[in-house]
Biopython code that builds the backbone (N, CA, C, O; Angstrom):
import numpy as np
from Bio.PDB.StructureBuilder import StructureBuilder

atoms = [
    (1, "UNK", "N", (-2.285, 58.136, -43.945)),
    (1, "UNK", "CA", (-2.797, 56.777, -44.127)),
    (1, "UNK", "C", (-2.613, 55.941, -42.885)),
    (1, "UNK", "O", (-1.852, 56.441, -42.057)),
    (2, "UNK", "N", (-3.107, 54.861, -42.602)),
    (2, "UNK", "CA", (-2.707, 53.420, -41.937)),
    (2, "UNK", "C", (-1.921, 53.502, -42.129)),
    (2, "UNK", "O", (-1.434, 54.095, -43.092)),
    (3, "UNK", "N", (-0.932, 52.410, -40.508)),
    (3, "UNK", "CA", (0.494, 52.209, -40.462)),
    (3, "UNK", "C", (-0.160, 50.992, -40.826)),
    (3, "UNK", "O", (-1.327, 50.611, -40.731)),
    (4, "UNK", "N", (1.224, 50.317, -41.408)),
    (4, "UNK", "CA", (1.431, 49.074, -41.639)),
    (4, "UNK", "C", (2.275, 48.319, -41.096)),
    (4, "UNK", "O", (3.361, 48.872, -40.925)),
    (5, "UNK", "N", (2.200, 47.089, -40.693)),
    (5, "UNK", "CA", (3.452, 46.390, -39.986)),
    (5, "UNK", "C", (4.748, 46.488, -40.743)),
    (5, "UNK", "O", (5.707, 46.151, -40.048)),
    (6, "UNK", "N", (5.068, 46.870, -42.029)),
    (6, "UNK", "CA", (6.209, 47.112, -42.731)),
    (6, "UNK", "C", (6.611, 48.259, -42.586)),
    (6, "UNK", "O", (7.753, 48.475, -42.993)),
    (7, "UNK", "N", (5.773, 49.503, -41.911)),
    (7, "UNK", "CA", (6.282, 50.406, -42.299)),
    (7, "UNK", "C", (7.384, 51.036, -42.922)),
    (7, "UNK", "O", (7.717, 51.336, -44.069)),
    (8, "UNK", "N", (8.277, 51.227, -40.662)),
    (8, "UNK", "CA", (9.178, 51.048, -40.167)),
    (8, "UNK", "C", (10.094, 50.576, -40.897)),
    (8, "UNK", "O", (10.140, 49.431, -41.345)),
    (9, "UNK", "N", (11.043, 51.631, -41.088)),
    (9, "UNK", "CA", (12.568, 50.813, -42.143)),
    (9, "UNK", "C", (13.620, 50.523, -41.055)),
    (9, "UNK", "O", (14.759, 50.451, -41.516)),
    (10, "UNK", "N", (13.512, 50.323, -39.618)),
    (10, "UNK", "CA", (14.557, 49.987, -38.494)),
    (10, "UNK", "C", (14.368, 49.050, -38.477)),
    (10, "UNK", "O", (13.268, 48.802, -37.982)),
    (11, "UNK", "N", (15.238, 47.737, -38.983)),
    (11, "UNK", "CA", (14.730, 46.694, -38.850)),
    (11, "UNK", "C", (15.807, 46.312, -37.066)),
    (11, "UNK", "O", (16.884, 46.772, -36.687)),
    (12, "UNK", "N", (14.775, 45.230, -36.358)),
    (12, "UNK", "CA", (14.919, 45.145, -34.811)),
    (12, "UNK", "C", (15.321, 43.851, -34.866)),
    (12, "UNK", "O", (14.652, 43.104, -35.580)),
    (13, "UNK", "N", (16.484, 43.297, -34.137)),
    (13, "UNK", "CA", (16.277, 41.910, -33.597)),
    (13, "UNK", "C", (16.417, 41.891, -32.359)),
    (13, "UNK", "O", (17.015, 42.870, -31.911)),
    (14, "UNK", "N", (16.083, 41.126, -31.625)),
    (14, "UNK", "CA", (15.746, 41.347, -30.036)),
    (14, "UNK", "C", (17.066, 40.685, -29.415)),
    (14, "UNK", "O", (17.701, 39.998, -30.215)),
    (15, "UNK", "N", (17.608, 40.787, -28.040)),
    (15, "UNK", "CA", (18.800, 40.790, -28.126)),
    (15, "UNK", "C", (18.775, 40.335, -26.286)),
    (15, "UNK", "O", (19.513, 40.531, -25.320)),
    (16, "UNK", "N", (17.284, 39.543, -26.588)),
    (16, "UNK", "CA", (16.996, 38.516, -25.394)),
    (16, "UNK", "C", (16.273, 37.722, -25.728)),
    (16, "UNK", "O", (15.597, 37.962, -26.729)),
    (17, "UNK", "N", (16.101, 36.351, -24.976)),
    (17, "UNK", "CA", (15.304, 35.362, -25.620)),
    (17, "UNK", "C", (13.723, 36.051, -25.394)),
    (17, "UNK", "O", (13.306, 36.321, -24.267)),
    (18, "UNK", "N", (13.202, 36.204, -26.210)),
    (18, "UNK", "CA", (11.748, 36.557, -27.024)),
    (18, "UNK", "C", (10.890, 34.908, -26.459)),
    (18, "UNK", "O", (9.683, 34.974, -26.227)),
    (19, "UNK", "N", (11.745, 33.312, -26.257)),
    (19, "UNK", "CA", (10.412, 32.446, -26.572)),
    (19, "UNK", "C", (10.211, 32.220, -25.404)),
    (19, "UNK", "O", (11.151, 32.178, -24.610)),
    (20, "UNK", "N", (8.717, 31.988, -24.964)),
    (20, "UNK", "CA", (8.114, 31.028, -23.740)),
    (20, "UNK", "C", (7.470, 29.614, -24.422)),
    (20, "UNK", "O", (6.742, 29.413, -25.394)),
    (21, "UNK", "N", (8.233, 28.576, -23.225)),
    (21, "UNK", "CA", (7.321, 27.199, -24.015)),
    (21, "UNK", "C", (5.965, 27.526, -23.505)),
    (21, "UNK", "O", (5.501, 28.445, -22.830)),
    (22, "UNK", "N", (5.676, 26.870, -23.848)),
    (22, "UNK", "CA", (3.910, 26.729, -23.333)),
    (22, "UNK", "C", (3.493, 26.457, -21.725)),
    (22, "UNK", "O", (2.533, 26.762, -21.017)),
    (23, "UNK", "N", (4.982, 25.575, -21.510)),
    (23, "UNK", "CA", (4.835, 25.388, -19.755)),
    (23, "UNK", "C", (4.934, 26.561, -19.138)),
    (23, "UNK", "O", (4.124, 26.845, -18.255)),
    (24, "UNK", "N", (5.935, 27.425, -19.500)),
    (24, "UNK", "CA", (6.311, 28.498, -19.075)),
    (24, "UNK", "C", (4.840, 29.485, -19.372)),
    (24, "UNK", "O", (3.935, 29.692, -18.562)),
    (25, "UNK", "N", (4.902, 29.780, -20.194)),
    (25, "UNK", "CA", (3.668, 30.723, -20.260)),
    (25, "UNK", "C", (2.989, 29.759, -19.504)),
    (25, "UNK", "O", (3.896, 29.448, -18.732)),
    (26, "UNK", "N", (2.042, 29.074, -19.186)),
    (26, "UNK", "CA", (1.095, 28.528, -18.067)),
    (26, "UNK", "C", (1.414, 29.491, -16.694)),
    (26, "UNK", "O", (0.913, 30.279, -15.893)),
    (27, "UNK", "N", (2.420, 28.913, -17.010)),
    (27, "UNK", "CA", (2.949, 28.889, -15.158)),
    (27, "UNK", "C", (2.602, 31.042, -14.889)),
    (27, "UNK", "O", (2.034, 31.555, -13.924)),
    (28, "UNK", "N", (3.196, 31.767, -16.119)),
    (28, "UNK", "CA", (2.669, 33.037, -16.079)),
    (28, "UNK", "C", (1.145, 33.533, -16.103)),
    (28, "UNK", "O", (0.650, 34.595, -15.729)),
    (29, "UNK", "N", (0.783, 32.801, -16.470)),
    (29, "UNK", "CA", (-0.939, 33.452, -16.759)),
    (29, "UNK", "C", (-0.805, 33.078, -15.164)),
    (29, "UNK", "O", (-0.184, 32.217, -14.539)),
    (30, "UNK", "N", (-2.073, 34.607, -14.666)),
    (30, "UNK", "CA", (-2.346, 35.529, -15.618)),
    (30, "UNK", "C", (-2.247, 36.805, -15.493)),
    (30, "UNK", "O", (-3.054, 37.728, -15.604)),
    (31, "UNK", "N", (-0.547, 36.701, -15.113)),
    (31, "UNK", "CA", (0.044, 37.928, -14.865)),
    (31, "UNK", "C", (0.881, 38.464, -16.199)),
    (31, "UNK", "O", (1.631, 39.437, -16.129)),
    (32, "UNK", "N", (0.676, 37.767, -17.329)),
    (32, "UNK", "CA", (0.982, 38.956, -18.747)),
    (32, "UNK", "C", (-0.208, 38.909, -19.559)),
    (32, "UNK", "O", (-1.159, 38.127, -19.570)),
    (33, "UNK", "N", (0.030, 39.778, -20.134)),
    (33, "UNK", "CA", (-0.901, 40.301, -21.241)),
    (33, "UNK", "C", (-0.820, 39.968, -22.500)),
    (33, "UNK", "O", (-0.048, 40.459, -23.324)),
    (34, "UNK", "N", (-1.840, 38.887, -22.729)),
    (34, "UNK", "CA", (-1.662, 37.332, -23.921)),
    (34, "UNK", "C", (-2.296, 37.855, -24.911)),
    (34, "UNK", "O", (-3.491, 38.007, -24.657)),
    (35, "UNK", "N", (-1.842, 38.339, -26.388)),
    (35, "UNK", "CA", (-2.253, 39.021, -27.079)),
    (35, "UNK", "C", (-2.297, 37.520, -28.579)),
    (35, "UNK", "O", (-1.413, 36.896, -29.165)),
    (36, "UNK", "N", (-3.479, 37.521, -28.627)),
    (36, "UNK", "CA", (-3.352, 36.212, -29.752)),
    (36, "UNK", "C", (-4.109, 36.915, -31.119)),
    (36, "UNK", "O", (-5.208, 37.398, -31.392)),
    (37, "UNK", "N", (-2.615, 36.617, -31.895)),
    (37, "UNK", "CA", (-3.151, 37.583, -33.180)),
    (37, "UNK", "C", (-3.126, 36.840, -35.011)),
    (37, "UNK", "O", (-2.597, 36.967, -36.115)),
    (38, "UNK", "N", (-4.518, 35.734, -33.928)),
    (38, "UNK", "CA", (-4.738, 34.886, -35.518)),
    (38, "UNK", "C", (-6.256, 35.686, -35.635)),
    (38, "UNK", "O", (-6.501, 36.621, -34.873)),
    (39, "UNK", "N", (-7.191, 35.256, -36.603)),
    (39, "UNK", "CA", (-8.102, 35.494, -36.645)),
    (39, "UNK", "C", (-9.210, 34.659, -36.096)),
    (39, "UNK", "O", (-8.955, 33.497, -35.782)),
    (40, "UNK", "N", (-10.136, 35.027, -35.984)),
    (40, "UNK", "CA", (-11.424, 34.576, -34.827)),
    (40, "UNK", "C", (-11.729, 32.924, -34.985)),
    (40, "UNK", "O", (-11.895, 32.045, -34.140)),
    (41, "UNK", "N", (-11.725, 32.910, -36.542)),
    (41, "UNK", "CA", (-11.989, 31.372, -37.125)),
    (41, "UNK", "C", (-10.929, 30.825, -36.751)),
    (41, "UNK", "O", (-11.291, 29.715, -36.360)),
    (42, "UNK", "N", (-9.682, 30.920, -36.606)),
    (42, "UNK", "CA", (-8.402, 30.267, -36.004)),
    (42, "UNK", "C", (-8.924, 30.063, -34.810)),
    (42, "UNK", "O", (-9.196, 28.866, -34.724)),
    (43, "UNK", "N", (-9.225, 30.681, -33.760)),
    (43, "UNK", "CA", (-9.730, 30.116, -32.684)),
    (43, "UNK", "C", (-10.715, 29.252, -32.458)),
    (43, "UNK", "O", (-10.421, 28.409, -31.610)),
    (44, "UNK", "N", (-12.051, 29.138, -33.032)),
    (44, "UNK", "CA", (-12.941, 28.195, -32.823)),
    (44, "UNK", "C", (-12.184, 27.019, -33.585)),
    (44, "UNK", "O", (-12.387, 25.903, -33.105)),
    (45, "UNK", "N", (-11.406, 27.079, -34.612)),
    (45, "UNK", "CA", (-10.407, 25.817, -35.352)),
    (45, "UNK", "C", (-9.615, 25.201, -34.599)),
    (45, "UNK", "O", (-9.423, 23.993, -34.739)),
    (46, "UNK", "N", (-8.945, 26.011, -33.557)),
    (46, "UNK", "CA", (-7.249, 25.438, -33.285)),
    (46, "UNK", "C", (-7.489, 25.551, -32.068)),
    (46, "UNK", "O", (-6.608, 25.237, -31.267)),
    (47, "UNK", "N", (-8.736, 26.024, -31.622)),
    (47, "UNK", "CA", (-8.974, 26.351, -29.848)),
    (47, "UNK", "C", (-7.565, 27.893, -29.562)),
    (47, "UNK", "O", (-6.733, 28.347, -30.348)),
    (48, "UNK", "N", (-7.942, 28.328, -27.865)),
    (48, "UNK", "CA", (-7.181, 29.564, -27.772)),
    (48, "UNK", "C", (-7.003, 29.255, -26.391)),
    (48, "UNK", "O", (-7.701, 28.401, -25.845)),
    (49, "UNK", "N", (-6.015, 29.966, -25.719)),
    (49, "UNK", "CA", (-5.173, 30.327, -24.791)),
    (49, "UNK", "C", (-6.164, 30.758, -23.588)),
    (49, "UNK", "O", (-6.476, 31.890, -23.958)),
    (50, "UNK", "N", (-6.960, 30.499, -22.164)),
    (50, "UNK", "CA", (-7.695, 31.239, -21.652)),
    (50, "UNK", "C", (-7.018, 32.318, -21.340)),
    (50, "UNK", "O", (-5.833, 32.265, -21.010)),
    (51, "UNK", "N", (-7.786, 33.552, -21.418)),
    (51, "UNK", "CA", (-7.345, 34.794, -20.849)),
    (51, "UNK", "C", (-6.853, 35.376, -22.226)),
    (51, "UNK", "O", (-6.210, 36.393, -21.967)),
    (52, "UNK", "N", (-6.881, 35.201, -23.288)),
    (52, "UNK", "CA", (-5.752, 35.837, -24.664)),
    (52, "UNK", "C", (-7.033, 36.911, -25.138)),
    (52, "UNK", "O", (-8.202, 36.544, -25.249)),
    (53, "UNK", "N", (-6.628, 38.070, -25.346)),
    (53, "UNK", "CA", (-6.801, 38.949, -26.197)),
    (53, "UNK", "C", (-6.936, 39.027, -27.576)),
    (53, "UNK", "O", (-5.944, 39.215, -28.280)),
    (54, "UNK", "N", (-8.171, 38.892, -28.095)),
    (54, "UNK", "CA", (-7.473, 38.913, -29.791)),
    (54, "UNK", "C", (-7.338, 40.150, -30.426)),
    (54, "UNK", "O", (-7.896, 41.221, -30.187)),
    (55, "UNK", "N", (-6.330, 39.775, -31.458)),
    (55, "UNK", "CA", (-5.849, 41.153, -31.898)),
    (55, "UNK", "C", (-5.593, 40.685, -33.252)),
    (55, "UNK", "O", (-4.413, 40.824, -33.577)),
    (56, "UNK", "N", (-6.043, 40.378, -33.781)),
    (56, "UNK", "CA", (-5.531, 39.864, -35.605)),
    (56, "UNK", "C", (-4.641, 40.729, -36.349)),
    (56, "UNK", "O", (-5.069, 41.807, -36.763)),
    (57, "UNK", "N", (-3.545, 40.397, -36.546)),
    (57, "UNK", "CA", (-2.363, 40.733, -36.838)),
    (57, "UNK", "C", (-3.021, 42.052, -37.990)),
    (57, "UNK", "O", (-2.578, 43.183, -37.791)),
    (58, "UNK", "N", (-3.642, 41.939, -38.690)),
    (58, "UNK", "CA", (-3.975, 42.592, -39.882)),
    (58, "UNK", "C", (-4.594, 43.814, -39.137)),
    (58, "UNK", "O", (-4.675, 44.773, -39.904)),
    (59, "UNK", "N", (-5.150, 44.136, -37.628)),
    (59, "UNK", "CA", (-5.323, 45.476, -36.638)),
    (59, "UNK", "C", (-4.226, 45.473, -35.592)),
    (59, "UNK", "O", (-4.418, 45.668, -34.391)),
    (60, "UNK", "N", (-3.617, 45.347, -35.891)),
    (60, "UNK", "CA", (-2.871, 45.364, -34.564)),
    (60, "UNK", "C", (-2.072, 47.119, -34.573)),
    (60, "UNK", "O", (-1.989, 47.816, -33.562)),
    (61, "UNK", "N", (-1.403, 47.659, -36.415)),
    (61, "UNK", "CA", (-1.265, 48.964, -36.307)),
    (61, "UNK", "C", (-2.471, 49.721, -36.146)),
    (61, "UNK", "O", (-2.491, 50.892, -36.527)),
    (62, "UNK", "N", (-3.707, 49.070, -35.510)),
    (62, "UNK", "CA", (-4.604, 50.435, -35.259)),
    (62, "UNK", "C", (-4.987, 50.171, -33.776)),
    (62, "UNK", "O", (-5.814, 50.870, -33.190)),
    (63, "UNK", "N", (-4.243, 48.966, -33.117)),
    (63, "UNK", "CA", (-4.437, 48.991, -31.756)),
    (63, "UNK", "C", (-3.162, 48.963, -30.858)),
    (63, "UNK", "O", (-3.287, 49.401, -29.714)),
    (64, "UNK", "N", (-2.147, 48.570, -31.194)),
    (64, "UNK", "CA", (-0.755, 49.178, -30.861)),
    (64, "UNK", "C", (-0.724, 49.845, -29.513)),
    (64, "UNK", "O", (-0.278, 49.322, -28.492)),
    (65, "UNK", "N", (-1.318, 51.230, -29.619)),
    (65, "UNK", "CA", (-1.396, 51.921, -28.886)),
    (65, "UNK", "C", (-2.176, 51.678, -27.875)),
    (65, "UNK", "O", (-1.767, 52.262, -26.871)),
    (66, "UNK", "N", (-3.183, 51.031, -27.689)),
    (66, "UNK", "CA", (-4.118, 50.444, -27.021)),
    (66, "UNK", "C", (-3.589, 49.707, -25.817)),
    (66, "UNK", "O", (-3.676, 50.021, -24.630)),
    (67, "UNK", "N", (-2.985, 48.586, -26.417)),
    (67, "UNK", "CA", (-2.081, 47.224, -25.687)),
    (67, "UNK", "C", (-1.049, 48.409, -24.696)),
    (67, "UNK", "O", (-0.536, 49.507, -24.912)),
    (68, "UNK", "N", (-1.139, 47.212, -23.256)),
    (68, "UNK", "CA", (0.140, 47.890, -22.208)),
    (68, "UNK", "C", (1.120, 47.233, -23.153)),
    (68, "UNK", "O", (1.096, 46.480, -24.126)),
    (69, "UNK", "N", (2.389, 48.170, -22.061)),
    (69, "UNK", "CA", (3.570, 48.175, -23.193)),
    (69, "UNK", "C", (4.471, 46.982, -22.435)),
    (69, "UNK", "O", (5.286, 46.333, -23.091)),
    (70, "UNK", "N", (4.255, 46.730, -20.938)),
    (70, "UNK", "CA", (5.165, 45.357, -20.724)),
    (70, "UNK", "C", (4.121, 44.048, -20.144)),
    (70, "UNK", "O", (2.950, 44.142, -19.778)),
    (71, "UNK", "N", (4.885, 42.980, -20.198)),
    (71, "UNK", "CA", (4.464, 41.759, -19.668)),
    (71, "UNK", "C", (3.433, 41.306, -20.712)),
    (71, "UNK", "O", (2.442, 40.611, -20.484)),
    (72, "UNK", "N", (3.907, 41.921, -22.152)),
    (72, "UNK", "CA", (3.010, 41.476, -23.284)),
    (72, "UNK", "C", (3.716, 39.913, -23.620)),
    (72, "UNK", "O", (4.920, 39.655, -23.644)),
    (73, "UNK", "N", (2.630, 39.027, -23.854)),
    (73, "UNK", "CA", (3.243, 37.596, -24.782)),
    (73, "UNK", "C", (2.086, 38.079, -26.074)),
    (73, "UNK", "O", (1.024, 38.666, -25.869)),
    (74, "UNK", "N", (2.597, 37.676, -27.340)),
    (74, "UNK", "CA", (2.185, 37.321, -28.137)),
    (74, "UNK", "C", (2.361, 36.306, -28.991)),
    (74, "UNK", "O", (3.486, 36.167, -29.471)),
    (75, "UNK", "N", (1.247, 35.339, -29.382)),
    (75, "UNK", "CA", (1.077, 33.921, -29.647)),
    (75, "UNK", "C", (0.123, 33.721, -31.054)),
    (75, "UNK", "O", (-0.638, 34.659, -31.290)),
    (76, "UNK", "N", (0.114, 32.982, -31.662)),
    (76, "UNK", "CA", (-0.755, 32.684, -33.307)),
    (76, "UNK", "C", (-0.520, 31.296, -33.200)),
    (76, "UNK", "O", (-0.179, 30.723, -32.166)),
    (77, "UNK", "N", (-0.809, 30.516, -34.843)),
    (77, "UNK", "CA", (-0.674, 29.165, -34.935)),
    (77, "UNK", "C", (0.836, 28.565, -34.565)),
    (77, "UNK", "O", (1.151, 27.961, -33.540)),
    (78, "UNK", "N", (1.528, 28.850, -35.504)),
    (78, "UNK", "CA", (2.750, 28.333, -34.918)),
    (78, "UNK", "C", (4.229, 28.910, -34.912)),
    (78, "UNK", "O", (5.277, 28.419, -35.333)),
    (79, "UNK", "N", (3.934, 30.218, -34.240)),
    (79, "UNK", "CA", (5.198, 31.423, -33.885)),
    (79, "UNK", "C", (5.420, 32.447, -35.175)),
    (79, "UNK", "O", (6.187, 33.355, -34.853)),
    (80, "UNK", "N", (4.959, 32.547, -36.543)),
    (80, "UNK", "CA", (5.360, 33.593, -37.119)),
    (80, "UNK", "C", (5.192, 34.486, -37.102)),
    (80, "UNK", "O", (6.063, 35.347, -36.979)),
    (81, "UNK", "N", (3.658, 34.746, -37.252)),
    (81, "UNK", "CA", (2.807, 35.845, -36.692)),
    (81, "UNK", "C", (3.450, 36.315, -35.759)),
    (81, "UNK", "O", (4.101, 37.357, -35.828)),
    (82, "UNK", "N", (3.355, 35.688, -34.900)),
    (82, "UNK", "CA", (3.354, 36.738, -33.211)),
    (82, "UNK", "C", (5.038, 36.982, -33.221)),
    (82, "UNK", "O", (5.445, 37.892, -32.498)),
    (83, "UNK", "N", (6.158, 36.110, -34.110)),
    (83, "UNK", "CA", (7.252, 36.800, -34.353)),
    (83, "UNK", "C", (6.995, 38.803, -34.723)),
    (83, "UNK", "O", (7.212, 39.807, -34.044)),
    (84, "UNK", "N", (6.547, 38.615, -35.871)),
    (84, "UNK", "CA", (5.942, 39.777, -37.024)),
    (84, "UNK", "C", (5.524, 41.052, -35.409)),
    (84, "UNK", "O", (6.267, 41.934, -34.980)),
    (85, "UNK", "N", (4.301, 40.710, -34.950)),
    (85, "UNK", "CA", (3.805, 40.746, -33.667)),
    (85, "UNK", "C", (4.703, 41.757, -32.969)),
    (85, "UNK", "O", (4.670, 42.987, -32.948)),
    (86, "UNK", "N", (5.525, 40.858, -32.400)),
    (86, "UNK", "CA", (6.566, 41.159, -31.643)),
    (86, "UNK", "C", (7.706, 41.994, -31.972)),
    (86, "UNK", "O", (8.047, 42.643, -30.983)),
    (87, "UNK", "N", (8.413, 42.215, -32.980)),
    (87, "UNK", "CA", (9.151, 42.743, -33.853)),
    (87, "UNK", "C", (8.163, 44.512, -34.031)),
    (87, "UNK", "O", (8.801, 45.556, -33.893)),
    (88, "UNK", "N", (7.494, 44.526, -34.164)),
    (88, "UNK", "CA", (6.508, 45.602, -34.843)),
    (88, "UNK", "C", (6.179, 46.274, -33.195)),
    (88, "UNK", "O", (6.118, 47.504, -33.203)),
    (89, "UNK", "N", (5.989, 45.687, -31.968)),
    (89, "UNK", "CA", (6.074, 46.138, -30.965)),
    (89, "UNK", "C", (7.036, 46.690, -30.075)),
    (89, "UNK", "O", (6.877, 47.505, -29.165)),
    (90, "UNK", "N", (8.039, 46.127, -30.474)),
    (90, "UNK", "CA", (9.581, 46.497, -30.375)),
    (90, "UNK", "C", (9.745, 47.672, -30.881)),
    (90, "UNK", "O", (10.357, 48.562, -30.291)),
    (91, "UNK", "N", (9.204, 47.805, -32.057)),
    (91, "UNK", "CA", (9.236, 49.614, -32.498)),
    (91, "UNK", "C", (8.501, 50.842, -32.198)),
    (91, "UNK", "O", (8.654, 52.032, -32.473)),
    (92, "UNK", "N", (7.519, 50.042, -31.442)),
    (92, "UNK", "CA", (6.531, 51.519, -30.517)),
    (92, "UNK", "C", (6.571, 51.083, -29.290)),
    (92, "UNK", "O", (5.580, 50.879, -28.589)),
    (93, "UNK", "N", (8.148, 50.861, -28.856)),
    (93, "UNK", "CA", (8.451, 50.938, -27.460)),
    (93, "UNK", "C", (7.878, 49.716, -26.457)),
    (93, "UNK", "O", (7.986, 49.725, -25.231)),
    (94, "UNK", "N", (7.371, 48.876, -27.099)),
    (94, "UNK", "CA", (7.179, 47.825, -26.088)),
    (94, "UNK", "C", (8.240, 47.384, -24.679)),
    (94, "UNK", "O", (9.418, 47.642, -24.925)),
    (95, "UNK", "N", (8.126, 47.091, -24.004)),
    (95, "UNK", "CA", (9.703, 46.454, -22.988)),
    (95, "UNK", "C", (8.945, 44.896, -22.860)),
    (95, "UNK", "O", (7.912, 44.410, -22.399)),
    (96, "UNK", "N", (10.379, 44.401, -23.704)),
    (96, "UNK", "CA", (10.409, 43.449, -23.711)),
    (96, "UNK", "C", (9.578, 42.261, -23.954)),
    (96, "UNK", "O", (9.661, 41.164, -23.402)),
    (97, "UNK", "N", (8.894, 42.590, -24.719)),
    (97, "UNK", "CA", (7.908, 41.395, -25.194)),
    (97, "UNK", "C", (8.371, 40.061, -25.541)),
    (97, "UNK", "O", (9.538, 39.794, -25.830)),
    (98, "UNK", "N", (7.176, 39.038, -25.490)),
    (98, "UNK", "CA", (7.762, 37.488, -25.749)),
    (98, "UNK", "C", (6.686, 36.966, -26.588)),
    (98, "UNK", "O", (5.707, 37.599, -26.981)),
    (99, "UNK", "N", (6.956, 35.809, -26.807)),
    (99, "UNK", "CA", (6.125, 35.230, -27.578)),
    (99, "UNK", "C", (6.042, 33.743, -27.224)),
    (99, "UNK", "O", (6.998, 33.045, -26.887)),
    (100, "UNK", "N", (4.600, 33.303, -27.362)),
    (100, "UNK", "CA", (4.063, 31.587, -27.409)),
    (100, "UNK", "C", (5.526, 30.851, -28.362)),
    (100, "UNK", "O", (5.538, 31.118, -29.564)),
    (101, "UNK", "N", (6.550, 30.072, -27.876)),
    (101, "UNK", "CA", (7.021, 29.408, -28.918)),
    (101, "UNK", "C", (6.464, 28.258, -29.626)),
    (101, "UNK", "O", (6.352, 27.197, -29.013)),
    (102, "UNK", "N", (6.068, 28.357, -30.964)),
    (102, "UNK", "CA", (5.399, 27.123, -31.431)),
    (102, "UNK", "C", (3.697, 27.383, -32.080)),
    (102, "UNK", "O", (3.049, 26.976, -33.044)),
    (103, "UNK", "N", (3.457, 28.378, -30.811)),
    (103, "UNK", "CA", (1.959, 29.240, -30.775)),
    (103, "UNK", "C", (1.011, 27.903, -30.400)),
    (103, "UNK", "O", (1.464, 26.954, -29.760)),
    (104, "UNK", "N", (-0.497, 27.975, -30.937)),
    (104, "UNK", "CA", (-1.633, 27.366, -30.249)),
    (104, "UNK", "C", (-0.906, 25.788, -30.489)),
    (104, "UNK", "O", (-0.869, 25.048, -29.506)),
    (105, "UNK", "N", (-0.236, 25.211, -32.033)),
    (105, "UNK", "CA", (-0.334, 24.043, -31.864)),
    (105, "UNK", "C", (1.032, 23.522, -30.801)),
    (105, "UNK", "O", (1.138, 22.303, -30.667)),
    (106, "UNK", "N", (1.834, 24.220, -30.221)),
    (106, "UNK", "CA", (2.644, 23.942, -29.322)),
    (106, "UNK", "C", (2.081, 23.899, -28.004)),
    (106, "UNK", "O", (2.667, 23.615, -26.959)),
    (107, "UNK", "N", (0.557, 24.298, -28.212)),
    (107, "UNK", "CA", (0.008, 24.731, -26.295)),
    (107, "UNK", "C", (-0.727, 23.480, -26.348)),
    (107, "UNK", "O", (-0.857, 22.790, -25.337)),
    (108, "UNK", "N", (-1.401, 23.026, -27.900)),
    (108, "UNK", "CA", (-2.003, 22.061, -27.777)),
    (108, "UNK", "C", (-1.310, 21.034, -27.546)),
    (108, "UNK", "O", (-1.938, 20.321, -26.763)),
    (109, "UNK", "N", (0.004, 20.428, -27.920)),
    (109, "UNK", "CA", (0.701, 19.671, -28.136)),
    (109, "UNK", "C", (0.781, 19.157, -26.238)),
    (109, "UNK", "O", (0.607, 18.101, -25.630)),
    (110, "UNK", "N", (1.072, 20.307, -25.928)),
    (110, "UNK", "CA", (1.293, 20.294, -24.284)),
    (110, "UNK", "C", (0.548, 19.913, -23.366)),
    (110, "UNK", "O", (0.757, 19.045, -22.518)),
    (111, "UNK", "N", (-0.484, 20.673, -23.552)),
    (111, "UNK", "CA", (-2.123, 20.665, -22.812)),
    (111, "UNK", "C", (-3.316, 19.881, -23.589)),
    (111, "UNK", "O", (-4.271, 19.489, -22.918)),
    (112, "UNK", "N", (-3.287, 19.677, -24.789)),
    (112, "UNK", "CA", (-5.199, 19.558, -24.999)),
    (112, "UNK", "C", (-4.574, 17.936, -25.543)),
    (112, "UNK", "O", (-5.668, 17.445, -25.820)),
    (113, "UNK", "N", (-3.644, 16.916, -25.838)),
    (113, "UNK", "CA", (-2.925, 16.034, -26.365)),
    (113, "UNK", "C", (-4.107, 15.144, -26.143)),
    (113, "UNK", "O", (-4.188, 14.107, -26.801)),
    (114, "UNK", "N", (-5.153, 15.502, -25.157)),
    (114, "UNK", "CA", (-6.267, 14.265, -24.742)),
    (114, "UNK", "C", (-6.918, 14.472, -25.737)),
    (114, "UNK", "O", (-7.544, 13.432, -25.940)),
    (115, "UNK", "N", (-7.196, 15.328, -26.630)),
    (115, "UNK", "CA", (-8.233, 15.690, -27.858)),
    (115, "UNK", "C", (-7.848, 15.048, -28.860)),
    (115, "UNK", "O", (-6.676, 14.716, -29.036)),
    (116, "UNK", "N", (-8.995, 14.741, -29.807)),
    (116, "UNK", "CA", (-8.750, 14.550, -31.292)),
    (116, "UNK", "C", (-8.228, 15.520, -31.776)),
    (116, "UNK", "O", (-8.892, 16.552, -31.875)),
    (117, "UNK", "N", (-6.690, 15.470, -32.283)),
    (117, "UNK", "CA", (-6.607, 16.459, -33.100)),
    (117, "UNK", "C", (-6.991, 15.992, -34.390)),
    (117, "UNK", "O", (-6.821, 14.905, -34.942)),
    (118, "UNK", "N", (-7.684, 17.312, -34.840)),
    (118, "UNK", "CA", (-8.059, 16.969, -36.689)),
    (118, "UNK", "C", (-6.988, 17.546, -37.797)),
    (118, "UNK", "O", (-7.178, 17.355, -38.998)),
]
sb = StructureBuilder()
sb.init_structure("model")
sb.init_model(0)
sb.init_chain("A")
sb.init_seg("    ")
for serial, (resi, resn, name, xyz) in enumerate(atoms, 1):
    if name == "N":
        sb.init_residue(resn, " ", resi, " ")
    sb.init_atom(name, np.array(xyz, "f"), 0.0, 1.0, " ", f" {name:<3s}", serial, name[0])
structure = sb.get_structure()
């Protein structure tokens, strides 16, 4: 069958800081590999990250393998996902992955603040 993000009975906690603020990730693009794993309508909704990859959490065990394994960030609405994300990459060997802290509405908060938010 499909893996599932539960599979895995090792449960991982990471044992370095995992968050980038939003300044920080800026200042990195676009030297990691920005994996944004809401779905498509989340993006035209909440706007997206230039340069992000989508990967909707619900494929990500069928693309896993796909994604390089370092200088990954992964980012969603507001950090759970790309927690989930991140955690689940940690178990097929990722090094060291991070994540958007806060996700899009923390980038917006930072960067798009000139917009209507709705």
């Amino acid at each position: 069958g499909t893996r599932q993000l539960s599979d895995e009975t090792t449960p991982i906690t990471p044992d370095y800081n995992i968050n980038l603020s939003p300044e920080q990730l800026k200042s990195m693009l676009p030297d990691v590999y920005l994996v944004d794993v809401r779905q498509p309508e989340e993006q035209v909704a909440d706007g997206k990250v230039p340069g992000a990859h989508l990967v909707p959490i619900g494929e990500l065990p069928q693309q896993i393998d796909d994604l390089p394994k370092e200088n990954v960030v992964f980012m969603c609405k507001s950090g759970m996902r790309s927690y989930k994300a991140l955690i689940f990459s940690l178990q097929h060997g990722f090094v060291y992955p991070r994540q958007l802290e806060g996700g899009i509405m923390a980038w917006n908060a930072a960067f798009n603040n000139d917009q209507n938010n709705r």
